[in-house]
C-alpha positions as CSV (number, residue, x, y, z in Angstrom):
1,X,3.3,-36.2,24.8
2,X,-0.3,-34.9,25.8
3,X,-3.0,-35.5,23.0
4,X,-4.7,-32.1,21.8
5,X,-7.8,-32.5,24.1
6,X,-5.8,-33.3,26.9
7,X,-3.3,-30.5,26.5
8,X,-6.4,-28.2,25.9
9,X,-7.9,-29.6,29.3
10,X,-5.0,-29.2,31.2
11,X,-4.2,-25.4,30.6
12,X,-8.0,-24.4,30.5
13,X,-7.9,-26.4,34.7
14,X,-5.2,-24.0,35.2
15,X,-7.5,-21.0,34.0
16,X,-9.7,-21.7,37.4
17,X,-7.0,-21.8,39.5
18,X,-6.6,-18.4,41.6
19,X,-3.7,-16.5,40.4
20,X,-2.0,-16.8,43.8
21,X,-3.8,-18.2,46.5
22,X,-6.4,-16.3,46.1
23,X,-5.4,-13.3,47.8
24,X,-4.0,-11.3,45.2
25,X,-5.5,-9.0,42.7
26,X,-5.6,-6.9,40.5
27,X,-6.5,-3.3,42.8
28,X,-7.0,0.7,42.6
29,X,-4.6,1.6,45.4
30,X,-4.8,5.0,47.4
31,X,-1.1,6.3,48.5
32,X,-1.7,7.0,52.1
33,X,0.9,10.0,51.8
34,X,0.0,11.6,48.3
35,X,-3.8,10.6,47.6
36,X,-2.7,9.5,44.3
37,X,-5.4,6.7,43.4
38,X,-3.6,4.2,40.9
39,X,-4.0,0.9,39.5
40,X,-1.7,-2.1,41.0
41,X,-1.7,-5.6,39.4
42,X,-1.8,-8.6,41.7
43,X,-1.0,-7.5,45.2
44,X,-2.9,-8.5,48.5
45,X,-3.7,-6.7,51.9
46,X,-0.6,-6.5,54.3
47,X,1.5,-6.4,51.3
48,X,4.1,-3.5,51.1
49,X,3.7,-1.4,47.7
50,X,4.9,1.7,46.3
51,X,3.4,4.5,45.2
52,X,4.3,5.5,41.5
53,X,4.1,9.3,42.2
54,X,5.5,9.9,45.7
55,X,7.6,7.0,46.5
56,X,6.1,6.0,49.7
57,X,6.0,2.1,50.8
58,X,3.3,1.3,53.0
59,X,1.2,-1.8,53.6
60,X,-1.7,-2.6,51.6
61,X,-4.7,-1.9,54.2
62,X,-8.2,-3.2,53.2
63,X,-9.4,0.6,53.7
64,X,-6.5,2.0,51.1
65,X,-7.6,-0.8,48.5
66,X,-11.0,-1.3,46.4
67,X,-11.4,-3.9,43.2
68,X,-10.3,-2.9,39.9
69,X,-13.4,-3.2,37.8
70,X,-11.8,-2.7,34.3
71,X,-9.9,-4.5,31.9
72,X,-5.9,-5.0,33.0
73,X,-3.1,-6.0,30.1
74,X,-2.9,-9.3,32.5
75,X,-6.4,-10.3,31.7
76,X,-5.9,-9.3,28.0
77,X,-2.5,-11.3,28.1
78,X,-4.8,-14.1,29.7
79,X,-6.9,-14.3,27.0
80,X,-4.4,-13.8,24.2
81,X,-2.6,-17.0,25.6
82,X,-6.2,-18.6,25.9
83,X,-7.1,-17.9,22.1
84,X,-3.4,-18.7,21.1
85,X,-3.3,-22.3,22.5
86,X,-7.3,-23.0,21.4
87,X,-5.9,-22.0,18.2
88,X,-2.5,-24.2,18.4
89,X,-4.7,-27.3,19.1
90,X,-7.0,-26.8,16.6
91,X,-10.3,-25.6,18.3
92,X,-10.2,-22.2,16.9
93,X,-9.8,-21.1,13.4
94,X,-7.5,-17.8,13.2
95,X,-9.0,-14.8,11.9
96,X,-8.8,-14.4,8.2
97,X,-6.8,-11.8,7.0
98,X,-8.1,-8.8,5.5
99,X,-6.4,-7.7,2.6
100,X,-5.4,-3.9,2.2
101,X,-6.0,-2.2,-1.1
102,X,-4.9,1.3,-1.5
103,X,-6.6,3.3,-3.8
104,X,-5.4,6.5,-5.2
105,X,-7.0,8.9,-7.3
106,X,-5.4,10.2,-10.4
107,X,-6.6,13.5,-11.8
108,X,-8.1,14.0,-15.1
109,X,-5.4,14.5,-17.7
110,X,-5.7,16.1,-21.4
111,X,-3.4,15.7,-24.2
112,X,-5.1,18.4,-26.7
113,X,-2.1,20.8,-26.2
114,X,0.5,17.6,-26.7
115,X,-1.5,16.8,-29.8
116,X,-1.5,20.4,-31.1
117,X,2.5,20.7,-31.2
118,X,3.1,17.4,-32.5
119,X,0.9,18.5,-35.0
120,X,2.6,21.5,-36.3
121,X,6.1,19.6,-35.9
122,X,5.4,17.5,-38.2
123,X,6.7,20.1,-40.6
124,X,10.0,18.9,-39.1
125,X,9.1,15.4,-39.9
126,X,12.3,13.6,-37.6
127,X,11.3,15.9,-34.7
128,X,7.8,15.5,-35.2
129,X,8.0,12.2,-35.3
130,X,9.7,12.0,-32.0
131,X,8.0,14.2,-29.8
132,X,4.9,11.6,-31.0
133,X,6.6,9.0,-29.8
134,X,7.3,10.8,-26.4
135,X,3.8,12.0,-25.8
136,X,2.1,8.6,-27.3
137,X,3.9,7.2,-24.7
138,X,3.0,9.4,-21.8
139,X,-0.5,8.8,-23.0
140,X,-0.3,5.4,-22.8
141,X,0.8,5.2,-19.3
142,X,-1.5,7.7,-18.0
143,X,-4.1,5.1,-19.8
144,X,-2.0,2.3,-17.3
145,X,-2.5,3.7,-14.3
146,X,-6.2,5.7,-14.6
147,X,-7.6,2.7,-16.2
148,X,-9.0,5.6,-19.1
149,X,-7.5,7.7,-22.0
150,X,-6.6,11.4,-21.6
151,X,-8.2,14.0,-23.6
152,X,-7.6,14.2,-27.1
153,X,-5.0,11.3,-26.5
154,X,-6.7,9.2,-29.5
155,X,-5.4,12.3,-31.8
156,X,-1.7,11.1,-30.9
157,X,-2.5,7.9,-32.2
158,X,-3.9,9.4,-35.8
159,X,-0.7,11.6,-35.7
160,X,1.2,8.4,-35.5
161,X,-0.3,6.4,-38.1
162,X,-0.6,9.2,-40.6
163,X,2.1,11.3,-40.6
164,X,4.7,9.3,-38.9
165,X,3.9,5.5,-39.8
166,X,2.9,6.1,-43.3
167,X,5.9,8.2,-44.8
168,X,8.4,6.3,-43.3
169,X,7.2,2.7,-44.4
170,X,6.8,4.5,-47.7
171,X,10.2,5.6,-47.3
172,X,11.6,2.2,-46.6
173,X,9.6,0.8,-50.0
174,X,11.2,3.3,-51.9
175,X,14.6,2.4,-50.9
176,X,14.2,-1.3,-51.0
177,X,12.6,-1.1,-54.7
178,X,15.4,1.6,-55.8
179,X,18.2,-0.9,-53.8
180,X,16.3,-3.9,-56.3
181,X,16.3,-1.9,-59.4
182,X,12.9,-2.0,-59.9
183,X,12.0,1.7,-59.2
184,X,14.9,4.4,-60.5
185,X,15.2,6.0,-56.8
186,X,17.8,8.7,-58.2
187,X,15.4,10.1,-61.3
188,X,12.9,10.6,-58.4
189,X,15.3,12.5,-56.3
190,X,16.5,14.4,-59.5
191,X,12.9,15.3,-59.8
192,X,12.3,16.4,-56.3
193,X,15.5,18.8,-56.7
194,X,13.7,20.4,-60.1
195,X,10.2,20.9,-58.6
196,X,11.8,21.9,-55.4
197,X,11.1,26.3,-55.6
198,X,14.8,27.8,-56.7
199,X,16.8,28.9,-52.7
C-alpha cells in the first residue's frame, strides 16, 4: 500500500498527463448543416460528432472547431477529485461547516383583554380560576418563544396569586382545621347561610 505522499504524487503525475494523447479537447463545435455553435467535451479533429440540434454526423474539421475558453463540468469534476484526494491524505483541511440558524419573528402580543375577563370571572370563582390558568399559560409560552412578556401578561400573574391562589389555600386550611376539630367548620357555614341576603 502507497504511503500518503506517495499516493498524493502519483495522482497529481497523472494531473499532467494529456487527457488523451493530446489531441482531444474540450471544443465549441459549428454543425456544418444547421450553424448551431455548441459546446463538445473531449473530441479531436477528423473525429465524427453529432450535432445536438439537427442530427447531422460530420467530421470534426479544424475550420468547424475553435477552443472552449470557459469552465466545463469535466474540469470542475477534475478539480473536485483533486480537492477530494488532497483532502483524503491529509493535505487539505475540509471546509468548516456553517451552521444555519433560522430566525423568525414573532409579533407583538397583548394580554390586557385576557386579563380583563379573567378579571370579571372571578365572580364565578371555579371558572375564573380556570380561564387563569388557560391564559397564564398562553402567556407563558408566548414569553418561551419571543424571549419577552406580552402586554399586561404580569396582571395574569396578580390575578393568580390573589384571587385564585389565596382563597383556595384558605380553603384547604379551613377544611383541614374543621377535619382536626380545631376550628368548628359547620358554625361557619351556618353563619354564611344567615348573613347570606334572604333568595
Amino acid at each position: 500500500m502507497l504511503e500518503p505522499d506517495e499516493d498524493l504524487k502519483k495522482f497529481e503525475e497523472g494531473l499532467k498527463k494529456p487527457r488523451v494523447s493530446g489531441v482531444k479537447k474540450d471544443r465549441i463545435v459549428t454543425c456544418p448543416g444547421c450553424g448551431k455553435k455548441q459546446t463538445m467535451m473531449q473530441v479531436a479533429l477528423g473525429q465524427d460528432v453529432k450535432c445536438r440540434k439537427c442530427g447531422n454526423t460530420f467530421p470534426l474539421e479544424k475550420s468547424l472547431a475553435e477552443d472552449a475558453h470557459m469552465v466545463t463540468m469535466a474540469a470542475v469534476n477534475l478539480q473536485v477529485q483533486q480537492m477530494e484526494m488532497m483532502q483524503r491524505v491529509g493535505k487539505v483541511a475540509p471546509p468548516p461547516r456553517k451552521k444555519i440558524t433560522v430566525t423568525t419573528r414573532i409579533p407583538e402580543k397583548s394580554f390586557a383583554g385576557a386579563a380583563i375577563l379573567t378579571f370579571i370571572l372571578y365572580a364565578i370563582w371555579p371558572l375564573g380560576f380556570i380561564v387563569n390558568i388557560v391564559y397564564l399559560l398562553k402567556a407563558r409560552s408566548y414569553h418561551a418563544k419571543a424571549g419577552k412578556s406580552g402586554g399586561a401578561a404580569f396582571l395574569l400573574g396578580v390575578w393568580f396569586f390573589l384571587f385564585g391562589l389565596l382563597p383556595l389555600i384558605g380553603i384547604v386550611v379551613i377544611f383541614i382545621l374543621g377535619v382536626m376539630g380545631i376550628f368548628d367548620l359547620q358554625s361557619w357555614i351556618d353563619s354564611l347561610k344567615s348573613a347570606a341576603p334572604p333568595g
